[in-house]
VOBA-1610 file (N, C-alpha, C; in pm, whole numbers, padded with zeros to 5 digits, always signed):
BEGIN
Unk+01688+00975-11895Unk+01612+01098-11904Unk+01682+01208-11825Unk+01685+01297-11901Unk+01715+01435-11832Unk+01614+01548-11777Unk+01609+01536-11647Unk+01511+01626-11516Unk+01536+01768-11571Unk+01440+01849-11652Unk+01453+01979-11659Unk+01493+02049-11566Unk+01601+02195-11542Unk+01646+02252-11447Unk+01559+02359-11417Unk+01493+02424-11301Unk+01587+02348-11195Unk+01497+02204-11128Unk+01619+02128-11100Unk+01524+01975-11052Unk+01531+02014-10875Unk+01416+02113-10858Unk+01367+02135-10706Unk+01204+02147-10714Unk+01166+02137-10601Unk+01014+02153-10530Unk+00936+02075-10603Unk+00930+01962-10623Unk+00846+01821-10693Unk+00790+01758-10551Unk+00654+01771-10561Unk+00610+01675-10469Unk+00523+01579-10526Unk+00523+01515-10639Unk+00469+01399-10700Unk+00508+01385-10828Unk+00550+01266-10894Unk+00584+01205-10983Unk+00460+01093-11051Unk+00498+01140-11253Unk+00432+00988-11291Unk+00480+00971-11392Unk+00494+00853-11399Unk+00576+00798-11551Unk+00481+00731-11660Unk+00484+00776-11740Unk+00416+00717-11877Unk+00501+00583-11991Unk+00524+00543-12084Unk+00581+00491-12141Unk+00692+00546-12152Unk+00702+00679-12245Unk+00797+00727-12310Unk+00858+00870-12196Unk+00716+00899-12113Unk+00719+01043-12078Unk+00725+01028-11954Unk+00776+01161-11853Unk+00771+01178-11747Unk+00686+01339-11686Unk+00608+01303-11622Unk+00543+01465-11498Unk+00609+01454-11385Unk+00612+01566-11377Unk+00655+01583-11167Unk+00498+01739-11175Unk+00469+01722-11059Unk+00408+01829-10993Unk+00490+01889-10899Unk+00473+02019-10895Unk+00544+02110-10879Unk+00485+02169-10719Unk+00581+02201-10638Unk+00485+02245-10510Unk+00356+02389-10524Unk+00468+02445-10619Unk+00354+02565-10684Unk+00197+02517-10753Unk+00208+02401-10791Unk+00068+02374-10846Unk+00132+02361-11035Unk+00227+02351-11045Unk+00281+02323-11190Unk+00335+02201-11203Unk+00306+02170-11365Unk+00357+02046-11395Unk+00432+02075-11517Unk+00594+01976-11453Unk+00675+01981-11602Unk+00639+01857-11632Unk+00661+01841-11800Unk+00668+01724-11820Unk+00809+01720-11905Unk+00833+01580-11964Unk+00951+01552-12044Unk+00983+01387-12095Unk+01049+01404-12175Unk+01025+01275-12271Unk+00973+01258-12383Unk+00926+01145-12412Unk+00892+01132-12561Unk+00740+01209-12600Unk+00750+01371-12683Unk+00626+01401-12684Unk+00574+01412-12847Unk+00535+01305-12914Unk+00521+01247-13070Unk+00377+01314-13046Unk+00266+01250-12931Unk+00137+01280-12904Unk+00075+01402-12828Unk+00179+01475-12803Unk+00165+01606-12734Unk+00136+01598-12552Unk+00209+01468-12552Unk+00163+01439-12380Unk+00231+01500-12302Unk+00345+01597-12355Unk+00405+01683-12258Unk+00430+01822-12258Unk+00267+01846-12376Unk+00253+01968-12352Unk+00135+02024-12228Unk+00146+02041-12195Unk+00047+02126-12039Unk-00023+02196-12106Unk-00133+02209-12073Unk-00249+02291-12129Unk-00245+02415-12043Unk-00246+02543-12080Unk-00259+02642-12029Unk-00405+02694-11946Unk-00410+02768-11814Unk-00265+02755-11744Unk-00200+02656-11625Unk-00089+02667-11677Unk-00058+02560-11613Unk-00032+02575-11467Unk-00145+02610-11379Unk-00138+02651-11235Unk-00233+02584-11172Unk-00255+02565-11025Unk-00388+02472-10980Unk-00391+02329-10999Unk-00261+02300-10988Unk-00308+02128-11017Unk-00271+02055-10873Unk-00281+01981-10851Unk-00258+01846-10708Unk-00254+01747-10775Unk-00282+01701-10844Unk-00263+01574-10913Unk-00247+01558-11063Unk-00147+01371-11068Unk-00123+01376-11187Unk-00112+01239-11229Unk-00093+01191-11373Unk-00035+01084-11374Unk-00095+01057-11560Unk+00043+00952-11558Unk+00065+00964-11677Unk+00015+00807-11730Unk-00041+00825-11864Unk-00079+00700-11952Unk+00019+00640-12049Unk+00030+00570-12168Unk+00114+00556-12220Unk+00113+00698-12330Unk+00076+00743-12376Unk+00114+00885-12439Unk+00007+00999-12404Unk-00073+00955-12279Unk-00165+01087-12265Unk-00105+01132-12132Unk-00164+01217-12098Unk-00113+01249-11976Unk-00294+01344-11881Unk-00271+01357-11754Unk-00394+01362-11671Unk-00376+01506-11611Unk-00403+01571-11531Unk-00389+01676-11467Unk-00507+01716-11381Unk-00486+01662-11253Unk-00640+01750-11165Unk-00581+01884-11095Unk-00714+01952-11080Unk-00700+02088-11069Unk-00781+02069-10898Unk-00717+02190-10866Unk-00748+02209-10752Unk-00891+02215-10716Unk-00972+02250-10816Unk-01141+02287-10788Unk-01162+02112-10817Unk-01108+02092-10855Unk-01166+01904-10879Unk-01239+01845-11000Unk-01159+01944-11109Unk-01179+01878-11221Unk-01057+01793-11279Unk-01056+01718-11413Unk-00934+01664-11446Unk-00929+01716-11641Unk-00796+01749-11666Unk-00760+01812-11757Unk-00678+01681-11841Unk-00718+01647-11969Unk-00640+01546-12051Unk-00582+01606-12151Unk-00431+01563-12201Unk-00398+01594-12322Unk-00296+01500-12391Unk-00264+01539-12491Unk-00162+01377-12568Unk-00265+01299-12660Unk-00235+01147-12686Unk-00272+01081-12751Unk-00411+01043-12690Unk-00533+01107-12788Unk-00666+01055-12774Unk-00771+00973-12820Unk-00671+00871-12861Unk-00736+00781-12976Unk-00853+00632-12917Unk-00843+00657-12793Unk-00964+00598-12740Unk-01072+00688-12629Unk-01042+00799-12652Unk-01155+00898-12566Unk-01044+00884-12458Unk-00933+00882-12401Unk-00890+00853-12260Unk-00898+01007-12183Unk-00870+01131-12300Unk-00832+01231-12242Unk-00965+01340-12232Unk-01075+01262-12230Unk-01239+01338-12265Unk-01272+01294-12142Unk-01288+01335-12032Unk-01304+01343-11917Unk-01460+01407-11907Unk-01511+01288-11868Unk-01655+01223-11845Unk-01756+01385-11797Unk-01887+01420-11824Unk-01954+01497-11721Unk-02027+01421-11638Unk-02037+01507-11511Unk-02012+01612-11477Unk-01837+01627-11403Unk-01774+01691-11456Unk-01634+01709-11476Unk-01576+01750-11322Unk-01679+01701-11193Unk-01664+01770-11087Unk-01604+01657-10988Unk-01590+01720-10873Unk-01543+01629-10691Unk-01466+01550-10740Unk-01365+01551-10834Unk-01268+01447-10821Unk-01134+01483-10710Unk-01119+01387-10628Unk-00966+01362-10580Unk-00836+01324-10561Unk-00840+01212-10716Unk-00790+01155-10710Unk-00761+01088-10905Unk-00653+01127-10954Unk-00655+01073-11070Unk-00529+00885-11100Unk-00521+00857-11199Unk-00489+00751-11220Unk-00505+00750-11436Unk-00410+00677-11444Unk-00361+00636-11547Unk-00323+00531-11616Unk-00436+00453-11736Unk-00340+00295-11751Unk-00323+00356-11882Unk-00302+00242-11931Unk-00224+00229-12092Unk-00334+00340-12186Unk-00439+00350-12170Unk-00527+00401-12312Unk-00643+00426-12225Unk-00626+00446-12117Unk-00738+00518-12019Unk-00715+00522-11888Unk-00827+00589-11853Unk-00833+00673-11749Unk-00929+00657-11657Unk-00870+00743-11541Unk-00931+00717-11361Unk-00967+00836-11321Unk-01039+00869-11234Unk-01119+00951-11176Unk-01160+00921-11042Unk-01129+00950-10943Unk-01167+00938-10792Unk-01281+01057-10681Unk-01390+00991-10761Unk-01480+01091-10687Unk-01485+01129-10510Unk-01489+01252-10447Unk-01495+01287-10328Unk-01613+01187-10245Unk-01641+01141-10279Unk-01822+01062-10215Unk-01780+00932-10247Unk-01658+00873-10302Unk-01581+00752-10275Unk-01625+00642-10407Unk-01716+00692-10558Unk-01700+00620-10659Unk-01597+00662-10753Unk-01536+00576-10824Unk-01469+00602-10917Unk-01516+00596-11038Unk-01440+00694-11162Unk-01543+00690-11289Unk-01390+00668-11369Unk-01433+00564-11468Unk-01358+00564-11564Unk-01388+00543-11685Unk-01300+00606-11797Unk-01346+00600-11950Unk-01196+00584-11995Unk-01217+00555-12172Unk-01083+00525-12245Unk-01136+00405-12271Unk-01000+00351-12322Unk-01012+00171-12403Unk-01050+00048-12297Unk-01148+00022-12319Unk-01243-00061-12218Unk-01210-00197-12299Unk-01134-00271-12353Unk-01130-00381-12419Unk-01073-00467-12313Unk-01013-00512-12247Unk-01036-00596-12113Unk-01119-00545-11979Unk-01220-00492-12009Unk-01298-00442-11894Unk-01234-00345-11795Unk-01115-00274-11815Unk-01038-00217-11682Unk-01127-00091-11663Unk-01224-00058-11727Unk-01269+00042-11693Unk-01429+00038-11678Unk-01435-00112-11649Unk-01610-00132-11538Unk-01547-00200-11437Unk-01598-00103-11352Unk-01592-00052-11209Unk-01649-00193-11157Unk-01626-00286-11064Unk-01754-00397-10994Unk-01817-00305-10918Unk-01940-00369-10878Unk-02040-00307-10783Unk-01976-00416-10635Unk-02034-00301-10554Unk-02040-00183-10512Unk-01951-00070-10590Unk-01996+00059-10656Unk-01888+00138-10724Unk-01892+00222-10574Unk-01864+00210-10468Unk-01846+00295-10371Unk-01794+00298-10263Unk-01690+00323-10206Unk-01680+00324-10092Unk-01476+00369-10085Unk-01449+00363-10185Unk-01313+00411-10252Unk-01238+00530-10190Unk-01105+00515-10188Unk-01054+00564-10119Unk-00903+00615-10188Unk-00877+00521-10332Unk-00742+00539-10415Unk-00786+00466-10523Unk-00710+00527-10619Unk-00722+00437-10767Unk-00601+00425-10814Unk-00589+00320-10888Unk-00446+00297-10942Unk-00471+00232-11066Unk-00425+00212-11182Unk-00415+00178-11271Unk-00274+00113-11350Unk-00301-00024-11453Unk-00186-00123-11471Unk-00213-00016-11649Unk-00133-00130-11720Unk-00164-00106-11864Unk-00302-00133-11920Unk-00365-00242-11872Unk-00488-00329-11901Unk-00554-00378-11740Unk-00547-00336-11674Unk-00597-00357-11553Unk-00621-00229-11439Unk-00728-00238-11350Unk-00742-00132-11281Unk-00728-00196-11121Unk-00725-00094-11016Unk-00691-00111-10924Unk-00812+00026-10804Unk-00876-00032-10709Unk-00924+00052-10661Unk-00905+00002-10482Unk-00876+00126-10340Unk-00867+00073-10241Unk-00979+00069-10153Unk-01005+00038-10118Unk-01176+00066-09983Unk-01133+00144-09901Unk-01224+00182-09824Unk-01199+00224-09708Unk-01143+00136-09594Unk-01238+00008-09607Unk-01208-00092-09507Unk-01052-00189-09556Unk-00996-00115-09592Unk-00823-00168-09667Unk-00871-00262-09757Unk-00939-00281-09784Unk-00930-00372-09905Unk-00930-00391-10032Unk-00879-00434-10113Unk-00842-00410-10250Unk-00954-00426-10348Unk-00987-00402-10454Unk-01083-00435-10596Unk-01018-00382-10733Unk-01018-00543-10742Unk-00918-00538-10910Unk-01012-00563-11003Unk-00954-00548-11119Unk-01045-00587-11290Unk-00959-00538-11339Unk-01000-00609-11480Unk-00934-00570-11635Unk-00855-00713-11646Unk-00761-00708-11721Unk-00715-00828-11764Unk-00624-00910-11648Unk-00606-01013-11639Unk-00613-01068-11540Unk-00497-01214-11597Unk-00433-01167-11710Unk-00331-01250-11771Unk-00217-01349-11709Unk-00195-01281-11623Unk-00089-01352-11489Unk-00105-01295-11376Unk-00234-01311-11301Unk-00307-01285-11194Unk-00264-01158-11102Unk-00280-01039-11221Unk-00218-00901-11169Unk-00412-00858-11105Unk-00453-00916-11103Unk-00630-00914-11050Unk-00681-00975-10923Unk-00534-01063-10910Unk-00589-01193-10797Unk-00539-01112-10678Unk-00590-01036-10566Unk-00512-00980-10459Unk-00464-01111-10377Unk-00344-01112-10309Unk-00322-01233-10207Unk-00408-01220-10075Unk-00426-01356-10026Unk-00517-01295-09904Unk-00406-01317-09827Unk-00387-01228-09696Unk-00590-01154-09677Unk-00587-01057-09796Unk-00695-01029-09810Unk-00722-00871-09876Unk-00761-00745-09764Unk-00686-00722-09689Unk-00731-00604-09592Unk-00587-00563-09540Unk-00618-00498-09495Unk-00540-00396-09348Unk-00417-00290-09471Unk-00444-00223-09605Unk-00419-00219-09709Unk-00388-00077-09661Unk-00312+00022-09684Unk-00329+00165-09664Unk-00281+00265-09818Unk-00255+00182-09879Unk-00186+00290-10016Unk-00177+00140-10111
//
């Protein structure tokens, strides 16, 4: 892949299948790569973002007020970002859906729910990061500890113990 010029002031990266985002220190996102599904077109305008991250052809965008902006391939709802569209901090990206990291520490997710990666276990609270596989989700506690789901094929679900003292 070739880094659109100029390749300066990126302070976050995410890779999709085909595609690549960087966020921009200005609050912009380039993207680049394979765009068949329109995942690397930016929705106008393209200013105000902190966060990003990419699915296999959709792509995410949170905005500084703490909403999240979807665009690309929407063929399982991934890029219809749930109401109330508010306090998010934190986005995340798997294969055909999507993450949401509420300020008050639940996470909300929607998109292709066919191995469960997108029901949350209870407690839905106390969250601190979200991460997302192709078919599996990933959420951190406060108290470092990990909470996995979704498919669980070759124990990308099983955390090793301990499960704590976790920071990212």
């Amino acid at each position: 892949c070739n880094v659109p010029a100029p390749n300066t002031g990126f302070v976050a990266l995410a890779g999709g299948v085909q595609h690549t985002l960087g966020l921009k220190a200005d609050g912009s996102i380039v993207a680049w790569g394979y765009n068949a599904f329109g995942q690397c077109n930016v929705p106008a305008p393209n200013t105000g973002f902190v966060g990003i991250a990419a699915g296999n052809h959709h792509s995410l965008g949170l905005k500084a007020a703490g909403f999240i902006i979807g665009w690309g391939l929407n063929d399982d709802h991934q890029c219809n970002t749930p109401t109330p569209n508010t306090d998010f901090v934190a986005v995340a990206a798997g294969a055909h859906s999507s993450f949401g990291l509420k300020a008050n520490g639940p996470i909300v997710a929607w998109g292709n729910n066919y191995w469960f990666q997108c029901k949350v276990p209870a407690p839905n609270s106390g969250f601190v990061a979200v991460a997302a596989g192709g078919e599996h989700s990933l959420g951190l506690k406060a108290d470092g500890s990990i909470v996995s789901w979704g498919l669980n094929g070759s124990d990308q679900c099983s955390v090793p113990a301990p499960n704590s003292g976790f920071a990212a």
